[in-house]
C-alpha positions, 0 to 999 in steps of 0.5 A, a space after each residue: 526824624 521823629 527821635 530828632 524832634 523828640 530830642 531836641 524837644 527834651 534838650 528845651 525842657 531840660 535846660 528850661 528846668 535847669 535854668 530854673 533850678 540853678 539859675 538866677 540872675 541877669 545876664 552877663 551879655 559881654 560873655 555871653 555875646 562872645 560865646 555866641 560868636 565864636 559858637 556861630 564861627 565853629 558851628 559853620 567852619 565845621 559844617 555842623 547840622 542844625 542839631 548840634 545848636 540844641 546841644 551847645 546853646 542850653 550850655 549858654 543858657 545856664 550861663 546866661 543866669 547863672 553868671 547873673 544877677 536880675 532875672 531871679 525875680 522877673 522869671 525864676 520867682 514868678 515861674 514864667 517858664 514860658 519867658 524861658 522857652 521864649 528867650 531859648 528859642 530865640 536865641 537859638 535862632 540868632 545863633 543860626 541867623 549869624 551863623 548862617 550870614 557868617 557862612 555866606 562871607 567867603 572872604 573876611 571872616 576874622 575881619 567880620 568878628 572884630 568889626 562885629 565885636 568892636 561894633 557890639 562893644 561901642 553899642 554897649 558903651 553907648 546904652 550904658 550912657 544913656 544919654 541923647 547923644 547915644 542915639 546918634 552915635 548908635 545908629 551912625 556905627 551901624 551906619 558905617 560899620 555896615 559900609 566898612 564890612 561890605 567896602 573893605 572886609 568881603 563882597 557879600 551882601 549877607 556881611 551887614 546882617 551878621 554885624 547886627 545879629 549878635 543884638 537880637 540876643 543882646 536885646 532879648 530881654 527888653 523885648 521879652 520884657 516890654 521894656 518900651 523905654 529901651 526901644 529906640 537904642 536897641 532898635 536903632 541898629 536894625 535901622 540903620 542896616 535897613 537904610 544901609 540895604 535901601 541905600 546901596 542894594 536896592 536904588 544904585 543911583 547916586 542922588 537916591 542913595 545921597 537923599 536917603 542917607 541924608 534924610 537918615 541922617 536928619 532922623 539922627 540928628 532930631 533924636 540927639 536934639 530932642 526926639 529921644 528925651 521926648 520919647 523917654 519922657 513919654 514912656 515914664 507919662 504912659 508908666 505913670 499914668 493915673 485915672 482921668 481928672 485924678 485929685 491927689 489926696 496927700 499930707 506933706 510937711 514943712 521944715 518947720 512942721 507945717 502941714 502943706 495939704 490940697 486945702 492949703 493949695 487950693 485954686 493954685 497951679 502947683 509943682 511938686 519935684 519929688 526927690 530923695 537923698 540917694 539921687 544925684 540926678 535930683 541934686 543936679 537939677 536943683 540948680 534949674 527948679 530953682 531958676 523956674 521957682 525964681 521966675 514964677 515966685 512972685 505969683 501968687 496962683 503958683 507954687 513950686 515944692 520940691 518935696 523929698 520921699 524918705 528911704 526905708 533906711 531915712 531918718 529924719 535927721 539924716 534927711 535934714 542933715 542933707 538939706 542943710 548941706 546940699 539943697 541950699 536954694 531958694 525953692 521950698 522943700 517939704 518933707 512926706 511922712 516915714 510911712 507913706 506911700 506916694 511911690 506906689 500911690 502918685 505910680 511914681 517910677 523913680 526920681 526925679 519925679 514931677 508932678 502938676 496940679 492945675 487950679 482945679 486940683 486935678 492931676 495936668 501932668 505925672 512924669 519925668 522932669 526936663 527943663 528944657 524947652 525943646 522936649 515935648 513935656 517941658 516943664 516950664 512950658 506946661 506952667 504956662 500952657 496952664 496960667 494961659 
């Protein structure tokens, strides 16, 4: 007993040291995840014992960075070997969770993996798109894949539970991470096997299991509708976040060269859409400043820029080149200066980035634009909120 803990406790440190020799990059979860299952498959077809998981995983863990391109920074540069042992060890353990689930299904067991994979896959895509739909549609396959596995593949309760394993490896990261941002999609799933248990193993009445399926289903339908844009927005406000009763300090340009400053603003609510020319989120909601700069033009306590922050590889002829071509609205642009820096100064997560001033030249919201009205941080309901 002792040598096999002893072993096994080298078997860790080793493949934490050959990640970090040999590793780098981020992972390539399409493999990985298919290594994973047919590796849970085998391991209990064969009866293996518990040991022979630490033998194969660090071979997944090697590739998992070495078939990669991200992690190099987040963990082998800044040496966070304990983010290593973290992510080895639990993906061990999701490999023993759905092997062991996979083992409880007497019946069905080809038919598991496919609805498994064709399940993981649809997921994936959804993730990729990140779009509010994706919350809906995520949680409404596990919804049904879960009913499809215990309905038609094998009678075992344990089915559901080995469909939803493979993403405790695929969401190791974010959650290693704190990626607070990717939460509600790689939640999601888990939720909808919890609803599915509650629904059909716990309460066996019809009206109970109805009640809850709808409520779930409302759930989904309030995140599609504006319950994820709002979190999402509320993520970037909290990454965002500056000091209470901030004044922003800052100096921005005119076409023309005109100096644009807090002094020259002064007693106005204003807004500034930050943007850059590598941003085609930026360019597509251009359309949508302008129609909020049409609305409130005419006021004089209002003013409403959408100011471009240069690249390193910017000049400023390629940045009014793209003005000339692309940005032909009536909303004035301003331009920063080559050498600052209101990225790192405004904590500006990337663009489209909006900021609001009130009258009294204090930062009133720094985070993510969205003009429409349903979300929490709507953009022209927070104009008025301020002119109340």
């Amino acid at each position: 007993m002792k040598q096999s803990v002893v072993y096994q406790i080298a078997i860790i440190a080793l493949s934490c040291l050959a990640a970090y020799m040999f590793g780098g990059k981020m992972a390539f979860l399409a493999l990985l995840v298919l290594l994973f299952l047919l590796y849970s498959l085998l391991m209990n077809l064969k009866k293996r014992k518990i040991l022979y998981a630490w033998v194969i995983l660090p071979v997944l863990f090697y590739l998992f960075f070495h078939l990669s391109d991200g992690f190099s920074e987040k963990y082998i540069q800044n040496r966070r070997l304990w983010s290593l042992f973290s992510l080895y060890t639990l993906m061990m353990a999701a490999g023993y969770m759905a092997g062991y689930f996979l083992s409880k299904c007497k019946t069905g067991v080809v038919h598991s993996c496919i609805l498994t994979v064709v399940t993981l896959v649809l997921h994936i895509s959804f993730n990729l798109v990140s779009h509010p739909l994706s919350f809906m549609l995520t949680g409404v396959t596990y919804l049904l894949a879960s009913y499809i596995a215990f309905r038609y593949i094998s009678q075992s309760k344990y089915v559901p539970l080995f469909i939803v394993a493979p993403l405790l490896v695929l969401n190791l990261d974010s959650w290693l991470t704190g990626s607070i941002g990717a939460l509600p999609l790689t939640l999601i799933p888990f939720c909808s096997t919890g609803v599915y248990y509650l629904a059909f193993f716990l309460w066996k009445k019809r009206i109970v299991q109805t009640a809850l399926i709808v409520i779930y289903a409302l759930f989904l339908a309030y995140g599609y509708y504006s319950g994820y844009d709002s979190y999402r927005q509320w993520v970037v406000v909290q990454q965002s976040k500056l000091p209470p009763a901030t004044v922003p300090e800052y100096t921005f340009y005119t076409l023309e060269g005109q100096e644009v400053t807090p002094q020259s603003l002064k007693g106005k609510i204003v807004v500034f859409d930050f943007w850059t020319t590598s941003c085609g989120v930026c360019f597509r909601e251009f359309p949508e400043l302008d129609r909020l700069y049409q609305k409130y033009r005419h006021r004089e306590d209002i003013a409403i820029y959408a100011v471009n922050l240069p690249f390193r590889r910017d000049t400023k002829e390629k940045i009014l080149e793209t003005i000339d071509k692309h940005v032909n609205y009536s909303f004035p642009v301003l331009l920063a200066a080559e050498d600052s820096d209101y990225r790192s100064q405004f904590k500006i997560q990337g663009v489209p980035h909006l900021m609001i001033i009130d009258g009294n030249g204090q930062v009133a919201f720094n985070g993510t634009t969205n003009f429409s009205k349903r979300v929490a941080y709507s953009t022209e309901k927070m104009i008025d909120r301020l002119l109340e």
